[in-house]
Residue, then its C-alpha position, 0 to 999 in steps of 0.5 A: x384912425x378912420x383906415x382901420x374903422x372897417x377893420x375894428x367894426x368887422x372884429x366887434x361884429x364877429x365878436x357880437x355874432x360869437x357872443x350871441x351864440x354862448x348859451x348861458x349855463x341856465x339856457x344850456x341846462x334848460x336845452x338839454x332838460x328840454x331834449x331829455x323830455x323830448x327823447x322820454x316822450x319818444x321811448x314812451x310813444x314806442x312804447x304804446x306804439x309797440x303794444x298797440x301795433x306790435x314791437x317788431x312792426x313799431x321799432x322800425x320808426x324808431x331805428x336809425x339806418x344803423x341801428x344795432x339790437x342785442x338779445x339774450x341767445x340770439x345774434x344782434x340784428x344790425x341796420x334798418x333793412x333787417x328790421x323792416x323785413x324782420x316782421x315778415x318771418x318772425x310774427x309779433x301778434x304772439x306776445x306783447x311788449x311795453x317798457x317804461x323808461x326810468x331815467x334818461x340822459x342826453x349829452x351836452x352838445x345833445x346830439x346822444x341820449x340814453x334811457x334805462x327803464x324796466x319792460x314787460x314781456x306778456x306771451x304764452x307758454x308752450x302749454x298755451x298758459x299766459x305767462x310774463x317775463x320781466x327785464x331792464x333795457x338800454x336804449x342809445x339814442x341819436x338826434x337825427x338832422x330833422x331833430x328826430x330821435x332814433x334808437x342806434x342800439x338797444x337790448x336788455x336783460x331778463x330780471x326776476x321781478x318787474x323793474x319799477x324804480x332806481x334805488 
């Protein structure tokens, strides 16, 4: 009996070990609802960020070295290159955009998210009168290894009238 100790304490321990990282379902759900909060707090700091210093200049610390941006009429601009040179040829001082995120979802292993939200977009129209344009937007997110959140696609659509809640 004694032969076999080493080998049934080694089975017990790694049974421990594996034991010991099983989240509980109310420590899973809390995780998530914990990186749901975190990947809302960080579309909102985009958010200020863009109004404050500009979206093209703002987006850039938010994309990920991959990341994919689609608009309406124009081609989808694609990795983190295009967008730290995008500000050098397309001006943001001329209009001003902020969103605010409506709902937001993280998988289970919380490695992806997304959030869905309503924007404003404020500008001036050829004549020179203020005008703003409202729409919804998507973005999809990935927790970085630093625990970051980085946007790798992202676009949205003109709505007539401002997105404020979900019914």
């Amino acid at each position: 009996m004694f032969k076999y100790f080493p080998l049934i304490l080694l089975v017990g321990l790694v049974i421990g070990c594996n034991q010991n990282k099983r989240m509980s379902h109310a420590d899973a759900v809390a995780h998530i609802d914990s990186l749901k909060a975190e990947l809302l707090r960080t579309d909102r700091e985009w958010s200020v960020r863009s109004k404050k210093e500009g979206y093209y200049h703002a987006r850039i610390e938010y994309a990920a070295d991959s990341s994919i941006e689609i608009e309406e009429g124009v081609m989808p601009i694609v990795g983190k290159k295009k967008f730290e040179d995008y500000p050098s040829v397309h001006p943001d001082s001329v209009f001003c955009l902020g969103w605010t995120p409506l709902r937001v979802e993280v998988d289970s292993a919380g490695e992806m998210g997304y959030t869905f939200g309503g924007f404003a977009y404020y500008t001036k129209t050829k004549l020179g009168h203020d005008t703003t344009y409202y729409g919804d937007y998507v973005t999809i997110w990935r927790r970085q290894a630093d625990g970051k959140w980085k946007f790798v696609m992202d676009g949205g659509t003109d709505t007539p009238f401002p997105v404020m809640e979900l019914k």
